[in-house]
C-alpha positions as CSV (number, residue, x, y, z in Angstrom):
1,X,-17.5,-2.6,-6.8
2,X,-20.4,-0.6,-8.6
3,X,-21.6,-2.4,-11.9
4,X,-20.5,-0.1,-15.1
5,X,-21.6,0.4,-18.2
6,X,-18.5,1.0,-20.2
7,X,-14.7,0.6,-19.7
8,X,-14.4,4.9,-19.7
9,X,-16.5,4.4,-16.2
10,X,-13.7,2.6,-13.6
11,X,-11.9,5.8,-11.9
12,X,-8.6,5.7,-11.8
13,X,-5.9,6.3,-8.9
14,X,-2.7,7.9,-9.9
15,X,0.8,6.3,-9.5
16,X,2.5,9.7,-10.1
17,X,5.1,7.7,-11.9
18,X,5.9,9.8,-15.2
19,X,4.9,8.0,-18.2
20,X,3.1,4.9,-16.1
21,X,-0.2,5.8,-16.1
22,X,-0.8,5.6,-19.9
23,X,0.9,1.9,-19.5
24,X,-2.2,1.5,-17.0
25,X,-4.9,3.2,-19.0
26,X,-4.9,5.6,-16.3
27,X,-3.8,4.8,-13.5
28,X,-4.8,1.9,-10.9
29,X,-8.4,1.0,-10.8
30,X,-10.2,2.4,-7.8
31,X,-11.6,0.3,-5.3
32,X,-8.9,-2.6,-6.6
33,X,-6.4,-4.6,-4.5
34,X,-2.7,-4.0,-5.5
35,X,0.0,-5.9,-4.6
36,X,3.6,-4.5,-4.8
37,X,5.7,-7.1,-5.0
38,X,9.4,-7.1,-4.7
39,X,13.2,-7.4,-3.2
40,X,14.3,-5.3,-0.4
41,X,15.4,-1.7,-1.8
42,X,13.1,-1.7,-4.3
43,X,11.1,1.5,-3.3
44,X,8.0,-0.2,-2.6
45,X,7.3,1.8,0.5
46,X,8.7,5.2,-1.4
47,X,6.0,4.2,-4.4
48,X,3.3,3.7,-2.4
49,X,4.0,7.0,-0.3
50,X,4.1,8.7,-4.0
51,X,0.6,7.7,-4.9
52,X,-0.9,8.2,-1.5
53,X,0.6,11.6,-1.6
54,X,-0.6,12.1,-4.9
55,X,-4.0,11.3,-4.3
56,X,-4.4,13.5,-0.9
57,X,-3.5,16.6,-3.0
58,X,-5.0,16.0,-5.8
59,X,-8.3,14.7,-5.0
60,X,-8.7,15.7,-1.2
61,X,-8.6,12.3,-0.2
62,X,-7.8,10.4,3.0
63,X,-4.9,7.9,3.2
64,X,-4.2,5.6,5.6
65,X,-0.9,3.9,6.0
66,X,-0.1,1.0,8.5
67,X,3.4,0.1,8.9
68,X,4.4,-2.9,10.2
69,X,8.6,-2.7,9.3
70,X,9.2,1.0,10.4
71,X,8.2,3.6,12.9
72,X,5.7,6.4,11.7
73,X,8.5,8.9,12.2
74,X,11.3,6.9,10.6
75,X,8.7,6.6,7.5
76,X,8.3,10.2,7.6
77,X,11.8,11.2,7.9
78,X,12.5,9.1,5.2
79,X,10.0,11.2,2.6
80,X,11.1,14.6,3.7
81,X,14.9,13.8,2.5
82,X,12.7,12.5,-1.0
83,X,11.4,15.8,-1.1
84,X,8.1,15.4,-0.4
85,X,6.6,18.9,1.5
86,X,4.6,17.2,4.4
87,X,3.0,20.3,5.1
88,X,0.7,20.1,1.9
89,X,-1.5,17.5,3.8
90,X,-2.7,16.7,7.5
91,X,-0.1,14.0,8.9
92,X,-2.3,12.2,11.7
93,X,-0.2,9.9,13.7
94,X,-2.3,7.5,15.8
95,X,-0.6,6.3,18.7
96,X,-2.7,5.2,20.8
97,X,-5.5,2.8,19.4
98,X,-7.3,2.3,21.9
99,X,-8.1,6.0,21.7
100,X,-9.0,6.1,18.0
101,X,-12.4,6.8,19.0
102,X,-11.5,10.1,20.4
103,X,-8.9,11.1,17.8
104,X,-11.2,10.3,15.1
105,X,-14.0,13.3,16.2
106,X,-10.5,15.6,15.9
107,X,-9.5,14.5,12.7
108,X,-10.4,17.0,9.4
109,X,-12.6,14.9,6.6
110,X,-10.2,16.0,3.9
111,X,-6.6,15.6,3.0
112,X,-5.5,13.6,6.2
113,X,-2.4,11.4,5.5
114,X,-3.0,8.8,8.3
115,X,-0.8,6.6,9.7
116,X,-0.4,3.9,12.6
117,X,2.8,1.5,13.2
118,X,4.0,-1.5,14.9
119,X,5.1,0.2,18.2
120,X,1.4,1.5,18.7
121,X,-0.1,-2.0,17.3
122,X,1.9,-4.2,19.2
123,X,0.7,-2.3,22.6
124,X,-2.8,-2.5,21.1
125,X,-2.2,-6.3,20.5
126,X,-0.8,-6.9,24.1
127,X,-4.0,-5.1,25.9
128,X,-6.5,-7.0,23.7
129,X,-4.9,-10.3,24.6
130,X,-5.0,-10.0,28.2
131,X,-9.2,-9.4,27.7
132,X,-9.4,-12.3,24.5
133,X,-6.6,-14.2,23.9
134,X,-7.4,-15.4,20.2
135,X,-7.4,-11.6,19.1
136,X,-4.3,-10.8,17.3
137,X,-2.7,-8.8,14.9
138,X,-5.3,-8.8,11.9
139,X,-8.5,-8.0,14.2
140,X,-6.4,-5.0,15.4
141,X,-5.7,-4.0,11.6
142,X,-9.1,-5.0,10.6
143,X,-10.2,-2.5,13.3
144,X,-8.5,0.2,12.7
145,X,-9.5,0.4,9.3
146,X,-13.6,-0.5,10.2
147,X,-13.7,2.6,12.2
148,X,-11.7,4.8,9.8
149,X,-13.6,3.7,6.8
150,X,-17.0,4.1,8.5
151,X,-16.2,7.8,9.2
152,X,-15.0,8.6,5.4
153,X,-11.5,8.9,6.7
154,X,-9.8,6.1,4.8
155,X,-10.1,6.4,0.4
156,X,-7.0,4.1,0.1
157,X,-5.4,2.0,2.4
158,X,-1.2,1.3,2.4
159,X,0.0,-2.2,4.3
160,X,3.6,-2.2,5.1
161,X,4.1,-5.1,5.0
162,X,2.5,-8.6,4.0
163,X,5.6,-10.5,4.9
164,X,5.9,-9.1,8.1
165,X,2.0,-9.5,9.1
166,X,2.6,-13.5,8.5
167,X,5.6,-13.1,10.8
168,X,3.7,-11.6,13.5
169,X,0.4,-12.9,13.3
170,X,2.1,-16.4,13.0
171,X,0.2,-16.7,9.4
172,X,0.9,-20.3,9.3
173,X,-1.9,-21.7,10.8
174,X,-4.1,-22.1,7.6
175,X,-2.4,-19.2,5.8
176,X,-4.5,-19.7,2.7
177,X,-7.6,-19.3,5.0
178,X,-6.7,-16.4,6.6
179,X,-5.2,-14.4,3.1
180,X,-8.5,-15.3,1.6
181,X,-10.8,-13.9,4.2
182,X,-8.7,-10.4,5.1
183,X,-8.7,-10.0,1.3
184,X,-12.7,-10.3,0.9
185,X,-12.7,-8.2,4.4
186,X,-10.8,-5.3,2.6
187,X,-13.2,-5.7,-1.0
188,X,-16.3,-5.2,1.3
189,X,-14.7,-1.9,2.3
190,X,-14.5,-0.6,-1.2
191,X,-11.0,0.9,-0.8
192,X,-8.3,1.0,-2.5
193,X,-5.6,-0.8,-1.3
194,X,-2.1,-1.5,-1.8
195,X,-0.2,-4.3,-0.3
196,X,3.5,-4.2,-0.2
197,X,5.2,-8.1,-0.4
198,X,8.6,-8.5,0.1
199,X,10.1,-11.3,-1.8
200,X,13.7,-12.9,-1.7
201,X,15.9,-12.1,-4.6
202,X,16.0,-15.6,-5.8
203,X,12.1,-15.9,-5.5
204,X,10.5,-16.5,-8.7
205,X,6.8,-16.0,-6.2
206,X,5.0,-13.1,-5.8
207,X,4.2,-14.1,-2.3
208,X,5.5,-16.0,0.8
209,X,2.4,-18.2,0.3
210,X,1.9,-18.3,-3.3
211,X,-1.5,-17.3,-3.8
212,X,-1.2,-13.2,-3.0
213,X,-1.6,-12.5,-6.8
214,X,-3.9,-14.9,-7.4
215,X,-6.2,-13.1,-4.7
216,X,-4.7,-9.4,-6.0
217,X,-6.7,-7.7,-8.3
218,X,-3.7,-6.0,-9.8
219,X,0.4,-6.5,-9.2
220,X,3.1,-4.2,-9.7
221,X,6.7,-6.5,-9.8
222,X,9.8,-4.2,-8.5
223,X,13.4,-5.3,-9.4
224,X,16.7,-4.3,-9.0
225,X,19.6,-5.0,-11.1
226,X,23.5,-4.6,-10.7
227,X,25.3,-3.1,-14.0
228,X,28.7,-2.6,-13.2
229,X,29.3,-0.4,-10.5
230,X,25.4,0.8,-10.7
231,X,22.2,-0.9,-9.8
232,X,18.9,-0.2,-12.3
233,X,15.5,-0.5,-10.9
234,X,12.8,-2.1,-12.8
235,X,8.8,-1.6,-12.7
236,X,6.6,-3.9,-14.5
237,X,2.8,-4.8,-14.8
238,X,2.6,-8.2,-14.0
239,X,-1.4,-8.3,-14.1
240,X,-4.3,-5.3,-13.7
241,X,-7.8,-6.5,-14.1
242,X,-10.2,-4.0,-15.7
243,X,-7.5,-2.5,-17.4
244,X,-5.5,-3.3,-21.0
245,X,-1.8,-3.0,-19.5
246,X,1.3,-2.8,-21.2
247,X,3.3,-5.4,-19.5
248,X,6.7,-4.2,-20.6
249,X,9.8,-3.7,-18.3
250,X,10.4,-0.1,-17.1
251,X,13.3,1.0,-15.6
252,X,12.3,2.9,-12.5
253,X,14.2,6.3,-11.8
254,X,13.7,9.0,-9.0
255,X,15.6,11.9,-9.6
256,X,14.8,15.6,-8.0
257,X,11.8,14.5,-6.2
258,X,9.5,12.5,-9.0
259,X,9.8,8.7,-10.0
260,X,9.8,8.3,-13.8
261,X,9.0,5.0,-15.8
262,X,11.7,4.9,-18.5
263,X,11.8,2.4,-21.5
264,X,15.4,1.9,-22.7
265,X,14.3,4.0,-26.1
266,X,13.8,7.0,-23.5
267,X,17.0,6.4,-21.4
């Protein structure tokens, strides 16, 4: 991260969440790490979908998002029936990684919504190891996003998911090790990136391994609630370095296409 000299300097990434930014003076810093932390059906992939959309149209940026839970398509399908109009960006689906290379010449520099998934990574991960049997899951994500970033093609980086990365990668051999170093590997990259954790619903952690937000530079805690016959989602600031946040509780709505950040004074 460049040195500044005064708070007005860090850019900002928008969430698109209505009345969020100003509880982030802004938006998310650029160039931070963000974990979104938080129970299944919590919109965490939905959220970070919103922003990376956001940010392609509004700044001609490039977005890269590697899912680890989902197919590309399944993802996809998912934001069309949200409302999202795909055809407003470049949707780049790279399925074959040992080819990235070749599709990389192909790709546009602007507004490219890029996005690779466990059905391409696992064949990816299967070829390498029959060459070098220590390389795994990480050095194919590390990869992916080396060559992207090198050829201005990745601005901010979405990892679906955190919890299932340690399941793959078998994250247990010295886990705090390995969090550490693919952390400080993403930093030297100076992108923005947003890591989606799932935790259980009786987890009072904000990671499987209890350091994620220690090693975060910002995390967003998502929540569900049942009242009644209705469930309430929830969106708070748990901690956002750079940035002077209002760590209340919002409750998180999407209604007609657009996520709002409502405080029970609004409802």
């Amino acid at each position: 991260m460049k040195l500044i000299s005064q708070k007005q300097d860090i850019l900002r990434v928008s969430t698109n969440i209505e009345n969020f930014d100003s509880a982030l003076e802004g938006g998310l810093p650029e160039n931070s790490i963000i974990l979104l932390s938080g129970t299944s059906g919590t919109m965490k992939s939905s959220i970070s979908f919103n922003i990376a959309y956001t940010e392609i149209l509004n700044n001609n940026s490039n977005a890269v998002y590697i899912t680890l839970e989902q197919n590309a398509h399944s993802l996809l399908n998912q934001m069309v029936t949200m409302n999202y109009d795909l055809s407003k960006v470049n949707i780049v689906r790279i399925a074959e990684i040992n080819k990235l290379d070749e599709n990389i010449k192909r790709i546009e520099q602007k507004r490219n919504f890029i996005m690779t998934d466990i059905v391409a990574l696992r064949k990816e991960v299967e070829n390498l190891k029959k060459i070098n049997p220590d390389q795994d899951w990480i050095y194919v994500i590390k990869n992916i996003i080396k060559k992207l970033k090198e050829n201005n093609l990745c601005d901010l980086l979405i990892l679906d998911s955190l919890s299932a990365l340690y399941v793959l990668s078998q994250f247990k051999d010295n886990p705090r090790v390995k969090l550490f170093e693919f952390f400080e590997f993403l930093r030297e990259y100076e992108l923005t990136a947003l890591i989606i954790s799932e935790i259980p619903s009786d987890s009072t952690a904000l990671g499987e391994f209890g350091i994620e937000d220690y090693l975060s530079d910002g995390v967003l805690l998502l929540n569900k609630k049942r009242e009644g016959l209705t469930v309430r989602r929830e969106i708070s600031i748990v901690k956002m370095r750079w940035t002077n946040a209002n760590m209340d509780i919002f409750i998180l709505d999407f209604e007609k296409g657009r996520f709002r950040a409502l405080t029970k004074l609004m409802d």
